[in-house]
PANUPA-211308 format. One record per atom (N, C-alpha, C, O): residue in three letters; x, y, z. Coordinates in pm, whole numbers, padded with zeros to 5 digits, always signed. Layout:
PANUPA-211308
alaXYZ ...
END
This chain:
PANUPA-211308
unk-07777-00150+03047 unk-07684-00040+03039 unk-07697+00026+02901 unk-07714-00047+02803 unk-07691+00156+02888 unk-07728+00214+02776 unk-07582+00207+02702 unk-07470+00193+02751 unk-07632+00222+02544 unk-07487+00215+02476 unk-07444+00356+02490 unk-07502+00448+02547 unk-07310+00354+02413 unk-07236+00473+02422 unk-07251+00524+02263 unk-07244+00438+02175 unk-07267+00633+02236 unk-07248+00672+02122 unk-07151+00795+02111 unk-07200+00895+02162 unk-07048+00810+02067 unk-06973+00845+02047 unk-06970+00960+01927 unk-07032+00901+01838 unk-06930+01104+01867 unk-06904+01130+01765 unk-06728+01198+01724 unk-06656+01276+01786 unk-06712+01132+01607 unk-06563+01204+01590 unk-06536+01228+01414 unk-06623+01253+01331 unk-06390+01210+01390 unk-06371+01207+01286 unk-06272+01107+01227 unk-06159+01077+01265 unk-06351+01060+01117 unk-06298+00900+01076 unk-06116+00942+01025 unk-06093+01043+00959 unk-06030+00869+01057 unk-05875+00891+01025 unk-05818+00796+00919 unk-05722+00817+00844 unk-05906+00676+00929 unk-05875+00574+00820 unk-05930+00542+00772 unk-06035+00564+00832 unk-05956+00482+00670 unk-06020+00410+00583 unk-05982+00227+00551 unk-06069+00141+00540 unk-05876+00209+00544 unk-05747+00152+00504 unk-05799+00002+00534 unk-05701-00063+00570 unk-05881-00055+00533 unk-05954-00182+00636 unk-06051-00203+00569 unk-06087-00092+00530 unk-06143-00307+00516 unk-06254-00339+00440 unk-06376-00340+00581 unk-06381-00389+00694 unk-06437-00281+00520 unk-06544-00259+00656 unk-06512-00206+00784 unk-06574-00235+00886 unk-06407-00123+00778 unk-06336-00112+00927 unk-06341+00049+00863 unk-06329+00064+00741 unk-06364+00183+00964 unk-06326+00309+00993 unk-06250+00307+01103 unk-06278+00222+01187 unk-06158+00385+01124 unk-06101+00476+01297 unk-06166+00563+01276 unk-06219+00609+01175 unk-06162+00599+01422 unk-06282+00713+01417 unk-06222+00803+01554 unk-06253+00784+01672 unk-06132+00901+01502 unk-06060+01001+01654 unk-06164+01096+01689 unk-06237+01163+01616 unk-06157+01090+01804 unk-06279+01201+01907 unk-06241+01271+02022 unk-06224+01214+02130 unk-06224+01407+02005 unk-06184+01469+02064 unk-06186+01444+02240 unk-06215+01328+02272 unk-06171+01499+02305 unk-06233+01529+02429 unk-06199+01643+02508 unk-06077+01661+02500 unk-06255+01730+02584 unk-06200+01839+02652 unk-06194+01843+02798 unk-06312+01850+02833 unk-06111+01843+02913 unk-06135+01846+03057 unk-06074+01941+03147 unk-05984+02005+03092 unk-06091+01965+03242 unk-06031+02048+03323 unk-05970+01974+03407 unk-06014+01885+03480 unk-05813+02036+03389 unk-05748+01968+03514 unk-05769+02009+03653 unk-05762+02126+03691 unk-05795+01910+03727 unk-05855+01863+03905 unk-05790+02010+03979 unk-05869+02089+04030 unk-05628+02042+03977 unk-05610+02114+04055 unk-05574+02264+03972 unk-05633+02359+04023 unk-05515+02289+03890 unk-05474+02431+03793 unk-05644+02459+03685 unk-05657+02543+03596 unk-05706+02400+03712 unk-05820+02438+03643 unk-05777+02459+03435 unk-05854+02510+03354 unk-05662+02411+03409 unk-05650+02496+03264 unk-05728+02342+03210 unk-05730+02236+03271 unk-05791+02376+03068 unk-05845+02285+02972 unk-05780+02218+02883 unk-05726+02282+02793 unk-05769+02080+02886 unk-05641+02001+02874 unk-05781+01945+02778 unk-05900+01928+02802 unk-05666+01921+02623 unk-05740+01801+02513 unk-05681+01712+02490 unk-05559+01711+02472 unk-05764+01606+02486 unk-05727+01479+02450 unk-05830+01402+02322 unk-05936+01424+02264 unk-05743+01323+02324 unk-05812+01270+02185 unk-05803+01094+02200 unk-05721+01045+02278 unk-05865+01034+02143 unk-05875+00839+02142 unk-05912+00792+02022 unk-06017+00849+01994 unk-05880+00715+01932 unk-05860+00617+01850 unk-05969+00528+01872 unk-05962+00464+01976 unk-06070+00508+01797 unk-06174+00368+01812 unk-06193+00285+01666 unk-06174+00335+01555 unk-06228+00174+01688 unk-06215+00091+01551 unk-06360+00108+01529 unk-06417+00108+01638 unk-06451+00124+01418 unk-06551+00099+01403 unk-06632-00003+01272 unk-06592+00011+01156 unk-06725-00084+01299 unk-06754-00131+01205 unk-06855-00053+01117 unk-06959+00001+01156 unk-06800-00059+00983 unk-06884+00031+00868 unk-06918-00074+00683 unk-06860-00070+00574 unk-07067-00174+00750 unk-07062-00252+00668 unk-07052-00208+00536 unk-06958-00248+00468 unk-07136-00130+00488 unk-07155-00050+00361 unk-07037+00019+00281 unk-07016+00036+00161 unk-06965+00054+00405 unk-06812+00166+00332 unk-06900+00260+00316 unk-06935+00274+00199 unk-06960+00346+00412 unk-07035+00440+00337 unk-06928+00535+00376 unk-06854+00563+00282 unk-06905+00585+00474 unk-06778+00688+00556 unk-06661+00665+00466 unk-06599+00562+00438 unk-06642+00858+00411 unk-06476+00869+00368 unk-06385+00907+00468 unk-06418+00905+00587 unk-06307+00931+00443 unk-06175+00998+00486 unk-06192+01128+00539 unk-06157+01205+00450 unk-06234+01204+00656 unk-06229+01321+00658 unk-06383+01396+00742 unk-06402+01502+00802 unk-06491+01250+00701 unk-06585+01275+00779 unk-06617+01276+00923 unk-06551+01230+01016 unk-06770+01359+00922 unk-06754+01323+01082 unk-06874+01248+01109 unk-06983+01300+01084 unk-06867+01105+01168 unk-06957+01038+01200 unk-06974+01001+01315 unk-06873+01024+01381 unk-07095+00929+01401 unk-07150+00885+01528 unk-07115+00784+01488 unk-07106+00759+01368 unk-07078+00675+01616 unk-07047+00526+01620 unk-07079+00518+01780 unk-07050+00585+01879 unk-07178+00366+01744 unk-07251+00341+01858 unk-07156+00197+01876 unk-07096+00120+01801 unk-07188+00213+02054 unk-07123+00044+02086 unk-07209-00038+02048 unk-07328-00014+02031 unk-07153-00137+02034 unk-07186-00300+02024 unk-07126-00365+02048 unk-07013-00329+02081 unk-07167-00519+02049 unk-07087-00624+02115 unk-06923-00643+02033 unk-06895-00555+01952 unk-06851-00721+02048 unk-06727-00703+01974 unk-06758-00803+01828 unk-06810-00915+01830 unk-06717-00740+01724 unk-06698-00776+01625 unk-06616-00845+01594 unk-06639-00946+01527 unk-06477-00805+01639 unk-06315-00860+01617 unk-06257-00836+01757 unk-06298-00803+01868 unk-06138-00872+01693 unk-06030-00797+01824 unk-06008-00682+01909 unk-05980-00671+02028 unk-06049-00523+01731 unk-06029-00405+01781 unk-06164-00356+01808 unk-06187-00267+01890 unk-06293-00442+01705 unk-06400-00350+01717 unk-06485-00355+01816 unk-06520-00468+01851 unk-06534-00250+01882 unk-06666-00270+01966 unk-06737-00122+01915 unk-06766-00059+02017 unk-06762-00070+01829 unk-06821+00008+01796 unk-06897-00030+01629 unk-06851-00106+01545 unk-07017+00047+01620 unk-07073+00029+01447 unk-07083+00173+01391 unk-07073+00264+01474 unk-07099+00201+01280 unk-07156+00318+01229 unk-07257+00364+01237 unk-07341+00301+01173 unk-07299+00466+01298 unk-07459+00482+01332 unk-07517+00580+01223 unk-07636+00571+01190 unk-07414+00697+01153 unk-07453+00742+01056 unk-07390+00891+01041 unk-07400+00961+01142 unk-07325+00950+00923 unk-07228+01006+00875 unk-07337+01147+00891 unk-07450+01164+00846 unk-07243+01240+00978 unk-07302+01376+01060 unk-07259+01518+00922 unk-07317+01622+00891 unk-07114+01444+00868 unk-07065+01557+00797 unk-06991+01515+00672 unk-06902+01434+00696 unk-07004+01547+00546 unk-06906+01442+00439 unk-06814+01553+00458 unk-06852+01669+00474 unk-06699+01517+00457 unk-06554+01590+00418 unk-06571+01670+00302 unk-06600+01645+00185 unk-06551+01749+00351 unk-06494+01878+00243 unk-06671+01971+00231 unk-06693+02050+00140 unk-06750+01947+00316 unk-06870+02035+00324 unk-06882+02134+00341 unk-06809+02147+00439 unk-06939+02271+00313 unk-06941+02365+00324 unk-07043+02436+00407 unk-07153+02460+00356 unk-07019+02471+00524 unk-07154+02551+00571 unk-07191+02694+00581 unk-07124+02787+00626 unk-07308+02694+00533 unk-07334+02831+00463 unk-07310+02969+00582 unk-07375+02954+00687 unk-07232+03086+00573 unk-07222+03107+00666 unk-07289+03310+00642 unk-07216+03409+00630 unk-07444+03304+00642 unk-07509+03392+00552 unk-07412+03540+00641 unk-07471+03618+00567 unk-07355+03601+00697 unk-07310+03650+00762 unk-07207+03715+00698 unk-07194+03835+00673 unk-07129+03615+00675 unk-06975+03640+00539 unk-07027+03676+00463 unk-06993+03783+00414 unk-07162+03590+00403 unk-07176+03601+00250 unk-07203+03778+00233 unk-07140+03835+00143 unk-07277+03841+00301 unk-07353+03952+00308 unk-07242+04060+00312 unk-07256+04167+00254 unk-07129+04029+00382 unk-07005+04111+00397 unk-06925+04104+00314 unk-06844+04191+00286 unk-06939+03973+00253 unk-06831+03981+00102 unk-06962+04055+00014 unk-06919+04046-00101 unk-07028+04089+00009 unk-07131+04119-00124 unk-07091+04286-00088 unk-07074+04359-00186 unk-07075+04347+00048 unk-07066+04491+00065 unk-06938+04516+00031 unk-06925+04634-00001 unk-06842+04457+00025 unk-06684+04500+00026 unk-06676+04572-00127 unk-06712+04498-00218 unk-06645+04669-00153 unk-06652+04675-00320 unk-06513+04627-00368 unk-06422+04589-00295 unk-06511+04633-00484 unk-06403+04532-00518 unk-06274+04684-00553 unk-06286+04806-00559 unk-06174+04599-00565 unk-06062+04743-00526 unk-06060+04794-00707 unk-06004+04904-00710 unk-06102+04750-00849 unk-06059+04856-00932 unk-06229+04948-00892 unk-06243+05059-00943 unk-06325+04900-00819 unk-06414+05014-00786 unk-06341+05122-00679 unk-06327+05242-00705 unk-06308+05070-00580 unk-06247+05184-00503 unk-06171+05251-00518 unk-06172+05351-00446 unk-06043+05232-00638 unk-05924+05304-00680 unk-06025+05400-00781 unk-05983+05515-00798 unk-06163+05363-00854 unk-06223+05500-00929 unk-06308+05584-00823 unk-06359+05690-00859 unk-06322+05537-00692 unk-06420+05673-00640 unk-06314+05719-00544 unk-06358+05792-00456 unk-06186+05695-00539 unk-06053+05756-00472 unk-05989+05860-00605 unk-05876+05903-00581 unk-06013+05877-00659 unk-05941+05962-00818 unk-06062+06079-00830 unk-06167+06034-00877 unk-06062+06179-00805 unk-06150+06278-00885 unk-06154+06258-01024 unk-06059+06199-01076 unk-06271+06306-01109 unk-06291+06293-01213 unk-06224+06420-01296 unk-06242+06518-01224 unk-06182+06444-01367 unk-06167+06590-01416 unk-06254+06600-01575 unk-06258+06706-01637 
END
C-alpha cells in the first residue's frame, strides 16, 4: 500500500521532535453541491527540529512512533514569513508615480 503524503501547515512546535501539522481540505457537499472546508490536526515526527512555526511542510506516513504519531517530516515546502516574488506588482508599483510627483504635474507652472 502506498504511503500517504500529506501537505499542510505546522501549528505547533511545543513537543521535542514532535510538529502538528493542519491541512486543509476542500469538498463538495453530496446533495447542495456548495464547497465545504475542513481542516485535521496530525502529529508528525521531526527528528532534526528543522520546521518552525508557520511553515508549510509534507509529512509522509509511517509506522507509529508513539501514541499520536504516524506521520515523519518529509521536507519543509515553505519557511514562514517567505516572500514570493510577484514580478506583476513589482512592475505596477514601479509605474504608479509617487503623489508629491503628481500634485507637481496637476499645478501649472507659471
Amino acid at each position: 500500500m502506498p504511503r500517504r503524503i500529506l501537505q499542510g501547515t505546522v501549528v505547533s512546535t511545543k513537543a521535542a521532535k514532535t510538529i502538528v501539522v493542519r491541512t486543509d481540505t476542500t469538498t463538495k457537499h453530496p446533495v447542495y453541491g456548495k464547497t465545504m472546508r475542513g481542516s485535521k490536526k496530525f502529529h508528525a515526527h521531526d527528528e532534526a527540529s528543522t520546521a518552525k512555526l508557520g511553515d508549510v511542510v509534507q509529512i509522509v506516513e509511517c509506522p507509529p512512533k508513539s501514541a499520536l504519531k504516524r506521520f515523519e517530516l518529509l521536507k519543509v515546502v515553505k519557511a514562514a514569513g517567505e516572500q514570493i516574488a510577484d514580478s506583476a506588482s513589482d512592475v505596477a508599483l514601479e509605474e504608479t508615480p509617487a503623489p508629491a510627483k503628481a500634485a507637481a504635474q496637476e499645478q501649472p507652472s507659471a
